[in-house]
Structure formats: C-alpha cells, structure tokens
C-alpha positions as CSV (number, residue, x, y, z in Angstrom):
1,X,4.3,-7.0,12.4
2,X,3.4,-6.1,9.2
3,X,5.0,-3.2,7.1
4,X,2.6,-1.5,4.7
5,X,4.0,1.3,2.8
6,X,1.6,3.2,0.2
7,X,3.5,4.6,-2.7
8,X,2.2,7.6,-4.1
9,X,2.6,11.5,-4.2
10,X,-0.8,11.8,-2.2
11,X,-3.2,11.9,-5.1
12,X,-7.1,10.6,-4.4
13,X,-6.7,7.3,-5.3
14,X,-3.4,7.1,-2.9
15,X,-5.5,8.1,-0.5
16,X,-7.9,5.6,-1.0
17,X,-5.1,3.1,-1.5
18,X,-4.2,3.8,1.7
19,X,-7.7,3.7,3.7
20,X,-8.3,0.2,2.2
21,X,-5.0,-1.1,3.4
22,X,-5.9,0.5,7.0
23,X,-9.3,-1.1,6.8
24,X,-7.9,-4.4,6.0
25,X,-4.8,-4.8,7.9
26,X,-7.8,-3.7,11.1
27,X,-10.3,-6.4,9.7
28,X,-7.6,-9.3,9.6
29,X,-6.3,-8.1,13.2
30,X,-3.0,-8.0,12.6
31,X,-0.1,-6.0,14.1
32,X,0.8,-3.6,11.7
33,X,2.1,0.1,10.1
34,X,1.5,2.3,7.3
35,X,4.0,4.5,6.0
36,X,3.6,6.6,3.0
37,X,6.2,7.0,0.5
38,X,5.9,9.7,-1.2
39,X,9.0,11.0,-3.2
40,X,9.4,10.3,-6.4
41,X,12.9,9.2,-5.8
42,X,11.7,6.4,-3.1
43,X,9.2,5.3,-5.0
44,X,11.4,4.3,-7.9
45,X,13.8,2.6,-5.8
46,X,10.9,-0.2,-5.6
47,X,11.0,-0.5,-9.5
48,X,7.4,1.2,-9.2
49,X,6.6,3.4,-12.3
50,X,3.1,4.3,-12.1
51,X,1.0,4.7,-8.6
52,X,-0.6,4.3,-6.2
53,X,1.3,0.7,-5.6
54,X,1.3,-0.7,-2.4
55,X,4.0,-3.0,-0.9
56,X,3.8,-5.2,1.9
57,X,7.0,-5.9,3.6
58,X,9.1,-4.0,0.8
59,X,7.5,-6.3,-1.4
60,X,5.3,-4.5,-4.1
61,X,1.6,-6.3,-4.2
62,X,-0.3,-4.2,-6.4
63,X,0.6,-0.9,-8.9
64,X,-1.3,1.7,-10.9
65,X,-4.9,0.8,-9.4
66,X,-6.9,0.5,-6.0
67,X,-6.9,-2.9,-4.6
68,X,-9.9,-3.7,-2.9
69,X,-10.0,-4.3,1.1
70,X,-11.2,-8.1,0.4
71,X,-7.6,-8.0,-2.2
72,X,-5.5,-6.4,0.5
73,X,-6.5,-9.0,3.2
74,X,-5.8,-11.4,0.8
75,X,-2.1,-10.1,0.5
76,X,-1.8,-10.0,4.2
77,X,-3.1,-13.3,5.2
C-alpha cells in the first residue's frame, strides 16, 4: 500500500494537490492512503519549505506547485 501524505496548511492549491493524487492513485488502481499534513511543524520535518509538496512513502516527489494526475501516476508506478 501506498502512503500519500499532502503537505500543506489547506490552502486551494493543497486542495487540489490532494484531489489529483486521489484521482491518480484511483486511476493506477492501487492500494492506497492520503493523509494530510498540515502543521507547520510536520511539514518541516520533511525538509519542505514552501507547499503544497506531496510525498509518497515519506519520500517528498514534488514541492511548491500542483503536479498533474498524469505526473502523480507517474510517481506511483
């Protein structure tokens, strides 16, 4: 199972962030779970300094922009 976390104080483009990685992870049909990290604190314990950033796995793909589903299910394959 996959472990996609969203890191981001729940601004728009977090949101979005995290609907593309929902959409993806769905498309690819994996097993998987979003969690949102959303204090500050957390979110610099992955070295992140700007958001949204998602990490795969605790493994940080993309920061400070929107990756694309087609990116994201890149990432997870």
């Amino acid at each position: 199972m996959k472990k996609i976390q969203i890191l981001g104080t729940g601004c728009p483009k977090c949101t979005k962030l995290a609907a593309n990685a929902e959409a993806a992870a769905k498309e690819t049909q994996i097993e998987y779970e979003i969690e949102k990290v959303t204090q500050i604190n957390d979110i610099m314990k992955f070295g992140v300094m700007v958001t949204p950033a998602l990490a795969i796995d605790g493994e940080v793909k993309v920061a400070g922009k929107v990756a694309s589903v087609s990116e994201i299910k890149q990432m997870l394959s």
